[in-house]
MMTF fields as JSON, N, C-alpha, C and O atoms, coordinates in Angstrom:
{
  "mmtfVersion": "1.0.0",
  "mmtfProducer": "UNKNOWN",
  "numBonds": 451,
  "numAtoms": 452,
  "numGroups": 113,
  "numChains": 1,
  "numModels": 1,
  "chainsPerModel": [1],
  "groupsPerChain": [113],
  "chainIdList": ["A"],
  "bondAtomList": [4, 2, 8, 6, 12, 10, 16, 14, 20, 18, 24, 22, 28, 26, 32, 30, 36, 34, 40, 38, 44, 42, 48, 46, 52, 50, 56, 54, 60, 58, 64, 62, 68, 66, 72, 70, 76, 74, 80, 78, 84, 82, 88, 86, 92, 90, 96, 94, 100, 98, 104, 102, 108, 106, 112, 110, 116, 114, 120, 118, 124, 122, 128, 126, 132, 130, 136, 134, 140, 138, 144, 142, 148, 146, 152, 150, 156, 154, 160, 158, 164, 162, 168, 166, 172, 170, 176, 174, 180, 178, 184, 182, 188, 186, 192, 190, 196, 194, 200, 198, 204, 202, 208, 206, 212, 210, 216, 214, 220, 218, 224, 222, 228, 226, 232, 230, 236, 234, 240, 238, 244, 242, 248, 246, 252, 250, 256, 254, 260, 258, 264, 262, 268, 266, 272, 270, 276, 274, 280, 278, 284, 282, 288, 286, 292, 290, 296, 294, 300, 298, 304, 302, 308, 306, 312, 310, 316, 314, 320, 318, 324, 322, 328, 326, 332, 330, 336, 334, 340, 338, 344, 342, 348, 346, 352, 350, 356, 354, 360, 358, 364, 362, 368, 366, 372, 370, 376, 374, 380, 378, 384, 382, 388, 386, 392, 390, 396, 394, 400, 398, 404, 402, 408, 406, 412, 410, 416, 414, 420, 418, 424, 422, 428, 426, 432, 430, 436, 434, 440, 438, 444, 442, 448, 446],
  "bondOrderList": [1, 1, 1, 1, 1, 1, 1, 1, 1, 1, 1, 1, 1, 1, 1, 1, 1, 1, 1, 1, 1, 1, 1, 1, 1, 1, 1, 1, 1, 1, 1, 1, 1, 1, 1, 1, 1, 1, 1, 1, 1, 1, 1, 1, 1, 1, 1, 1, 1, 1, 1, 1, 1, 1, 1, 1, 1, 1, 1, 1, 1, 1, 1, 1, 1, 1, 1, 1, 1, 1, 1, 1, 1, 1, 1, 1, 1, 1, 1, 1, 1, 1, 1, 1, 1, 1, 1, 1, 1, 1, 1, 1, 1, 1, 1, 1, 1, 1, 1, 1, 1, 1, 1, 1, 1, 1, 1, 1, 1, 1, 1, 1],
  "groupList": [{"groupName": "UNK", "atomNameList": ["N", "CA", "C", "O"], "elementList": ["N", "C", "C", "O"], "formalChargeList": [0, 0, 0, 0], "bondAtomList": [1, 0, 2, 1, 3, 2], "bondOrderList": [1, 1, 2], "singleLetterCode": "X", "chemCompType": "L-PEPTIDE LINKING"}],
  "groupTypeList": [0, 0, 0, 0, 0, 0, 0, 0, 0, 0, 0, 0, 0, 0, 0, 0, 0, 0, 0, 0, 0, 0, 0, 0, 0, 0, 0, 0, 0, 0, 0, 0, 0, 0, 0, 0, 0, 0, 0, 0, 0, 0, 0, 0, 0, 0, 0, 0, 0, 0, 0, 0, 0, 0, 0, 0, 0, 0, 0, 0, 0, 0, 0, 0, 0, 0, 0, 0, 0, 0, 0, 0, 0, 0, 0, 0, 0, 0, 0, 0, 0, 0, 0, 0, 0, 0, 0, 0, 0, 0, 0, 0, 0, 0, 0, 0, 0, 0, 0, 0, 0, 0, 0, 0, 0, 0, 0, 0, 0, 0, 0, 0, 0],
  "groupIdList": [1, 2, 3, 4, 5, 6, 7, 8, 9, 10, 11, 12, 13, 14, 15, 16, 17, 18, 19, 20, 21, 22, 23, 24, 25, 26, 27, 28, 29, 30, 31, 32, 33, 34, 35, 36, 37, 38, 39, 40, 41, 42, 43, 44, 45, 46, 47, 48, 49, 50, 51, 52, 53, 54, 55, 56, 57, 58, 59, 60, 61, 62, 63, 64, 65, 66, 67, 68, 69, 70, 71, 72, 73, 74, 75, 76, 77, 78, 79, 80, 81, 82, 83, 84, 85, 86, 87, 88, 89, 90, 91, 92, 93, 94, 95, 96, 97, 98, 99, 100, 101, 102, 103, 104, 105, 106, 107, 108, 109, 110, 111, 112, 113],
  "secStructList": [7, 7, 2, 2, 2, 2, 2, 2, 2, 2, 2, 6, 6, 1, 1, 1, 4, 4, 4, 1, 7, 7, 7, 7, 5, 7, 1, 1, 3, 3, 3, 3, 3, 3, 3, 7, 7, 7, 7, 3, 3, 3, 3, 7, 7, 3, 3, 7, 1, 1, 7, 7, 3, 3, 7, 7, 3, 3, 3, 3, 7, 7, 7, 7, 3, 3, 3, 3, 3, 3, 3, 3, 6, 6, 3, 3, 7, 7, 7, 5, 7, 7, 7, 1, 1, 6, 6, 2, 2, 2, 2, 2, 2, 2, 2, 2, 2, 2, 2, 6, 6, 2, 2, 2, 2, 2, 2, 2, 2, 2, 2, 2, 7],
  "xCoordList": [-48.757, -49.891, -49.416, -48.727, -50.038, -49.34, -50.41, -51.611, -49.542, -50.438, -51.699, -52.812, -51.441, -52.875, -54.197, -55.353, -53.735, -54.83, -55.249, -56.212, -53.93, -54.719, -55.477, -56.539, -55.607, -56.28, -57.517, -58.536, -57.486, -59.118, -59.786, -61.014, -58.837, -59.589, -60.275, -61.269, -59.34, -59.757, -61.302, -62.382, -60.932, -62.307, -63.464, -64.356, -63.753, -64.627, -65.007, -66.17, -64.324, -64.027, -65.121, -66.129, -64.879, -65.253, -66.232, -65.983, -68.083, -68.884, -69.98, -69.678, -70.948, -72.21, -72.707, -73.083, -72.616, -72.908, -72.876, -73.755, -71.145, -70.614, -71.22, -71.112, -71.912, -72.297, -74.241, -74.977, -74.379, -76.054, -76.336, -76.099, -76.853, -77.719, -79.066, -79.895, -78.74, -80.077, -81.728, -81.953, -82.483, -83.745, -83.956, -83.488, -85.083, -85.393, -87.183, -87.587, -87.72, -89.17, -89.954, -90.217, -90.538, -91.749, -92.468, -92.147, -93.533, -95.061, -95.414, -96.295, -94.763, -95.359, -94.052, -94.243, -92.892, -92.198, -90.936, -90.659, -89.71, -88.399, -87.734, -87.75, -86.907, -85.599, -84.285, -83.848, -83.739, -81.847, -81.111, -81.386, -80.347, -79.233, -78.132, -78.468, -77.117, -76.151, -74.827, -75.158, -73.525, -72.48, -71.552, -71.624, -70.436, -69.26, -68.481, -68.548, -67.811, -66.701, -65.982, -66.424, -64.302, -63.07, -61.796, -61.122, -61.541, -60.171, -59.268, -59.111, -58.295, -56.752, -55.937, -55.928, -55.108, -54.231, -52.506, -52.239, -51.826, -50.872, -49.743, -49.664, -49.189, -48.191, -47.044, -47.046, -45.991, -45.236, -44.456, -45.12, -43.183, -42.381, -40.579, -40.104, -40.203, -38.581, -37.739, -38.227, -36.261, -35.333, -34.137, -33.693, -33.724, -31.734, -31.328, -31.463, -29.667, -28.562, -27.966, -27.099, -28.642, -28.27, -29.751, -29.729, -30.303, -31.9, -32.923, -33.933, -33.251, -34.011, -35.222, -34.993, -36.444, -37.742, -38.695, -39.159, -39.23, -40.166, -41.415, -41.349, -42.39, -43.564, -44.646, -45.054, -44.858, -45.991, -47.422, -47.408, -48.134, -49.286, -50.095, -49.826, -50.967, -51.672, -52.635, -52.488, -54.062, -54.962, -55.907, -55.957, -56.526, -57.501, -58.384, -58.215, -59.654, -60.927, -61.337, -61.036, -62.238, -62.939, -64.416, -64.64, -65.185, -66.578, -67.377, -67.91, -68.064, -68.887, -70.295, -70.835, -71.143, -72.524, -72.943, -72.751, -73.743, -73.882, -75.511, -75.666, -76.755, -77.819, -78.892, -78.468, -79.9, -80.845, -81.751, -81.996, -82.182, -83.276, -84.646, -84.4, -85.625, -87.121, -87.826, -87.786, -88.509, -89.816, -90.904, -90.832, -91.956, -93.158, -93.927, -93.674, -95.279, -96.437, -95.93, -96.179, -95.046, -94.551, -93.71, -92.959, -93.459, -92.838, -91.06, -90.849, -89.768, -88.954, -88.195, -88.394, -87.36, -87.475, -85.73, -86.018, -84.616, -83.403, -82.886, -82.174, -83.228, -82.284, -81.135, -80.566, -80.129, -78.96, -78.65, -79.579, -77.042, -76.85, -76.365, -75.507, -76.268, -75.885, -74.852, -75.021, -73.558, -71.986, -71.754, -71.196, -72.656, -72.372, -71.237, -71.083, -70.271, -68.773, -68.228, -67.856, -68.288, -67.982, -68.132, -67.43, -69.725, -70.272, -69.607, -69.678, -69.062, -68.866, -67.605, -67.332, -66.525, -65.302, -64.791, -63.68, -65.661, -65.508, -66.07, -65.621, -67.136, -67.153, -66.612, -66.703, -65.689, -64.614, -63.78, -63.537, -63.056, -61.723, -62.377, -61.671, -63.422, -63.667, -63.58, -63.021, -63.867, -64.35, -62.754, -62.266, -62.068, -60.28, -59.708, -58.894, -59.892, -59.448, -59.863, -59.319, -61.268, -61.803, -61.212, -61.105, -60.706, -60.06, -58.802, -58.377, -57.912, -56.58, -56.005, -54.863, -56.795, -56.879, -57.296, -56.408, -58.489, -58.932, -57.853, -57.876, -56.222, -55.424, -55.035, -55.066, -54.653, -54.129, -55.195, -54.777, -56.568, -57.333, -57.414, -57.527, -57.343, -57.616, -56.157, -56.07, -55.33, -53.806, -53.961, -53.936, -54.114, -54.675, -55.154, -54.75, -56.153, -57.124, -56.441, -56.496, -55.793, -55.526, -54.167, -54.099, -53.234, -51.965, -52.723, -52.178, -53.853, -54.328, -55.023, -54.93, -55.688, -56.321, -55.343, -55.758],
  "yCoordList": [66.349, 65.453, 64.071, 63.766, 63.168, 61.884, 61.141, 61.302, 60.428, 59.709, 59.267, 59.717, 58.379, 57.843, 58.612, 58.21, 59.606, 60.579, 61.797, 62.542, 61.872, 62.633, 61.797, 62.369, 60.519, 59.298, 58.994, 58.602, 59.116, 59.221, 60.448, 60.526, 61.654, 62.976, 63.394, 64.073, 62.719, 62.267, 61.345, 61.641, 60.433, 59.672, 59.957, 59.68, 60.535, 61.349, 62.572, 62.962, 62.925, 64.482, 63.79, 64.418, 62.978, 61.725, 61.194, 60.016, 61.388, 60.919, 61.318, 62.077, 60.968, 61.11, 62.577, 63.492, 62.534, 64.317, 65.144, 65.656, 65.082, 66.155, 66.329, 67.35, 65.1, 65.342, 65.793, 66.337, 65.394, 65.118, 65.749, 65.194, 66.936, 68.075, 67.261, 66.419, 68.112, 67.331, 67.516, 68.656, 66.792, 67.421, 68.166, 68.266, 69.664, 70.458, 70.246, 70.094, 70.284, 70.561, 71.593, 72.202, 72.027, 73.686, 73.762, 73.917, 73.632, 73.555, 72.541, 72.651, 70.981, 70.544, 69.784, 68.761, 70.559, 70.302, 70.078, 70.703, 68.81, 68.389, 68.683, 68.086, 69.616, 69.713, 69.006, 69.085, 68.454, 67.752, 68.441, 68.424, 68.906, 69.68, 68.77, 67.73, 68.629, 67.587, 68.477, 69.313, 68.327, 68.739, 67.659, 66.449, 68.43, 67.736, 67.42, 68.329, 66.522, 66.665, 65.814, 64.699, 66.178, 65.708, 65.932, 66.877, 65.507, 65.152, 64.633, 64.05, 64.735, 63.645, 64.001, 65.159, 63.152, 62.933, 62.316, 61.318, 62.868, 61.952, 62.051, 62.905, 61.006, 61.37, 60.118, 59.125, 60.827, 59.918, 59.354, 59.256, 59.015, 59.011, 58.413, 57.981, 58.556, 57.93, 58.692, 59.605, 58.444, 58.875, 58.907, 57.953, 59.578, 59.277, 59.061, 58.047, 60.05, 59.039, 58.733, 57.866, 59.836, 59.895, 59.078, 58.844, 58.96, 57.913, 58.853, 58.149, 59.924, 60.78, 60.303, 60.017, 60.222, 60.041, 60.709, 61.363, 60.898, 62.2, 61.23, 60.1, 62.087, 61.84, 62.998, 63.387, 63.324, 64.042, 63.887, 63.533, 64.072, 64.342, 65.479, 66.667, 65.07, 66.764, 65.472, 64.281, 66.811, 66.244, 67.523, 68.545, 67.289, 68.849, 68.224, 67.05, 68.926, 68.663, 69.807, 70.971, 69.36, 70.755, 69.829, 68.677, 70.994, 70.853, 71.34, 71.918, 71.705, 72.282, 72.261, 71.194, 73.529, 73.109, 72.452, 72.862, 71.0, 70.088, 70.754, 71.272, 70.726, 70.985, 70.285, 69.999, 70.117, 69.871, 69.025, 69.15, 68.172, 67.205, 68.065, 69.05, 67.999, 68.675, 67.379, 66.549, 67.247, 66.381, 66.903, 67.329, 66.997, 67.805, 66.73, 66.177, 66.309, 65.445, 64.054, 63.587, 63.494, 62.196, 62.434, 61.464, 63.196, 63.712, 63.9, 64.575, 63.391, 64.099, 64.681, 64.326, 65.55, 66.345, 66.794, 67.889, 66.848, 67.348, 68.788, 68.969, 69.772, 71.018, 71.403, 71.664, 71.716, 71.707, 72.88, 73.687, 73.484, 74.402, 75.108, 74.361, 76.535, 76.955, 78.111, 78.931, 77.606, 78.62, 79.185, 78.771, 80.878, 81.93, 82.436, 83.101, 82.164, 82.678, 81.763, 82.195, 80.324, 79.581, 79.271, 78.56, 80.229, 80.446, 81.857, 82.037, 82.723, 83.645, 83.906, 84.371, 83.36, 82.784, 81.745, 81.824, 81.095, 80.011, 81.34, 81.501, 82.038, 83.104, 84.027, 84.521, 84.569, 85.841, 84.974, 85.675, 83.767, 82.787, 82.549, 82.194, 82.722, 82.332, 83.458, 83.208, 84.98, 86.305, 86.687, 87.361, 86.137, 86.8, 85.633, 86.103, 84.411, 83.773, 83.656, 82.994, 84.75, 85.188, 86.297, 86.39, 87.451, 88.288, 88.564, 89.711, 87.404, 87.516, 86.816, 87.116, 85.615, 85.026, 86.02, 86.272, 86.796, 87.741, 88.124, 87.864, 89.177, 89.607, 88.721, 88.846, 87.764, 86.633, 85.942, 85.535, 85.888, 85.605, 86.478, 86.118, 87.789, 88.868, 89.086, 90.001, 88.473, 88.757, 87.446, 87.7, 86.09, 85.015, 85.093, 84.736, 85.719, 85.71, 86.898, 86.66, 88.236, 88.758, 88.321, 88.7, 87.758, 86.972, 85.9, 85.938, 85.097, 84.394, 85.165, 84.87, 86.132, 87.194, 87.528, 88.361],
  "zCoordList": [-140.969, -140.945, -141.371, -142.344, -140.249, -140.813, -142.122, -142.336, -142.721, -144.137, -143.499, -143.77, -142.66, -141.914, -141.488, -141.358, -141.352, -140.588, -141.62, -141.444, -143.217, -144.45, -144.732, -144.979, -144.877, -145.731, -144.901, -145.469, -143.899, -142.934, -143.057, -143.078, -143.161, -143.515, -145.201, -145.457, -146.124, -147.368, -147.521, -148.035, -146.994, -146.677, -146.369, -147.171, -145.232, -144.7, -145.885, -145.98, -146.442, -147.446, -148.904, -149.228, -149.357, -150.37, -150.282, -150.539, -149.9, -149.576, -150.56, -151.48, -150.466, -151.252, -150.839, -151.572, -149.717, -148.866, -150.13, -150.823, -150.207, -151.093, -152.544, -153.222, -152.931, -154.338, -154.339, -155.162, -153.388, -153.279, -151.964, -150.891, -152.092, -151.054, -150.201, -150.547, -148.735, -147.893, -148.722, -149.127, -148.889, -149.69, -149.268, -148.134, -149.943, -149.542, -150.069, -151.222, -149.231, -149.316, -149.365, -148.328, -150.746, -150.075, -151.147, -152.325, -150.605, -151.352, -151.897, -152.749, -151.552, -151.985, -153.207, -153.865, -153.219, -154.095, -153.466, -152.443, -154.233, -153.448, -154.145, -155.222, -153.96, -154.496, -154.208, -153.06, -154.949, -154.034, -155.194, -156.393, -154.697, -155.465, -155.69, -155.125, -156.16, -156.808, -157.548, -158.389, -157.282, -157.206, -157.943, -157.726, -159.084, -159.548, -158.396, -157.568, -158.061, -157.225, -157.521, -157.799, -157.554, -157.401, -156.773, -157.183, -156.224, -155.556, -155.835, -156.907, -154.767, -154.882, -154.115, -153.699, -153.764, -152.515, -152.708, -153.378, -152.22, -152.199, -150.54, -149.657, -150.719, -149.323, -149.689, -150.416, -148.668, -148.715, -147.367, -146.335, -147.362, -146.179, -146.583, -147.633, -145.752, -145.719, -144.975, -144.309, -144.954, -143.796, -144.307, -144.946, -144.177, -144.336, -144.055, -143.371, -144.244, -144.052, -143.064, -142.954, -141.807, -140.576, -139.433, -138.225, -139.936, -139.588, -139.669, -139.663, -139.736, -139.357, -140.28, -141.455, -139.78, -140.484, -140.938, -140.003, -141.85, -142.139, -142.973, -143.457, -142.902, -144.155, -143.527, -142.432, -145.205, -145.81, -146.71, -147.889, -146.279, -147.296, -147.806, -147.63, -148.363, -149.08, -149.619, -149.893, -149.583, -150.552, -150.855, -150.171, -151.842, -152.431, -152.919, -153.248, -153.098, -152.999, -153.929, -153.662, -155.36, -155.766, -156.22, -156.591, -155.964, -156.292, -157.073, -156.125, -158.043, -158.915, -159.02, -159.311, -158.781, -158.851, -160.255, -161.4, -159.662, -161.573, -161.898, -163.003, -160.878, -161.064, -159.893, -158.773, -160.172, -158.898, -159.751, -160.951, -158.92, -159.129, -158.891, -158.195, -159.162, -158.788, -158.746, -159.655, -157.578, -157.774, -157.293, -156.14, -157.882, -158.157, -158.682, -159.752, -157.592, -158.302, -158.958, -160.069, -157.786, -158.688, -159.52, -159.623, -160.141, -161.656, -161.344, -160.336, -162.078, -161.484, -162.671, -163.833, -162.313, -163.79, -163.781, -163.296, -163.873, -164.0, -164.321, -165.309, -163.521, -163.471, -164.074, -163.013, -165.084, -164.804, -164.345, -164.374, -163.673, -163.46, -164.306, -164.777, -165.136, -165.685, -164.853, -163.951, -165.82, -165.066, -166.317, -167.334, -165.823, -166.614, -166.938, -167.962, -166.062, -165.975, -167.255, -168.346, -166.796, -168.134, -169.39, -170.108, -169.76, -170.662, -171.202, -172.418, -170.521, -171.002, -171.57, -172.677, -170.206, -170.756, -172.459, -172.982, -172.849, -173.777, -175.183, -176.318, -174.477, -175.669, -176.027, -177.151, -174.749, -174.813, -175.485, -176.467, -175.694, -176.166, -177.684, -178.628, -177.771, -179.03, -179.596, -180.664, -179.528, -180.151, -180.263, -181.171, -179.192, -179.437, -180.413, -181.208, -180.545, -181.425, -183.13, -184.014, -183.198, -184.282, -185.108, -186.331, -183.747, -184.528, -184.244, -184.38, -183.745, -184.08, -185.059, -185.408, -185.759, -186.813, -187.7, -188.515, -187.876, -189.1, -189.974, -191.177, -188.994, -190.268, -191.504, -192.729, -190.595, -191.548, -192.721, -193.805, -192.33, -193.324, -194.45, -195.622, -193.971, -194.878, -195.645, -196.464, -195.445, -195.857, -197.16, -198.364, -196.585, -197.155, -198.808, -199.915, -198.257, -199.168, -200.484, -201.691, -199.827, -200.924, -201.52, -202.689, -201.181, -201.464, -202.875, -203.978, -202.672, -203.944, -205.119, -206.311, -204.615, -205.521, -207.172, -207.977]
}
């Protein structure tokens, strides 16, 4: 892929689209949904010693559900999304870092006794 044509596909990739959902309408009520997103890109090029020319690029794209807007009666009100996985993860890292620390507290504590 030439640089020129990752960097137009990047572009296109990089839009408001990606962060902000088409509205959704029902009953009376609008929802727009809204997404983390980040990226990055790089490429390069050059040739050696015999002339030969090359170049590369790459680019990656990640997204995260952030939460949804609601508008209801004029009113607009902020959703967030909740990522149970990440909630659960940060509590499994905390419950193993509770009790692999414990011996040592309990060692601690009777070493001053």
């Amino acid at each position: 892929m030439k640089v020129t044509d990752m960097l137009g596909a990047a572009q296109d990739s990089i839009t408001v689209r990606r962060v902000f959902g088409e509205p959704y309408e029902k009953d009376g009520t609008t929802i727009i949904t809204a997404a983390r997103v980040a990226g990055g890109g790089g490429g390069g090029g050059g040739h050696d010693s015999s002339d030969q020319e090359g170049e590369g690029a790459g680019f990656g794209l990640h997204a995260r559900p952030a939460g949804a807007y609601v508008i209801r009666n004029g009113q607009v009100r902020w959703e967030p999304a909740i990522d149970l996985n990440r909630i659960l993860a940060v509590v499994g890292i905390v419950a193993v870092a509770y009790l692999l620390s414990r011996p040592r507290t309990i060692r601690a504590r009777a070493t001053l006794s």
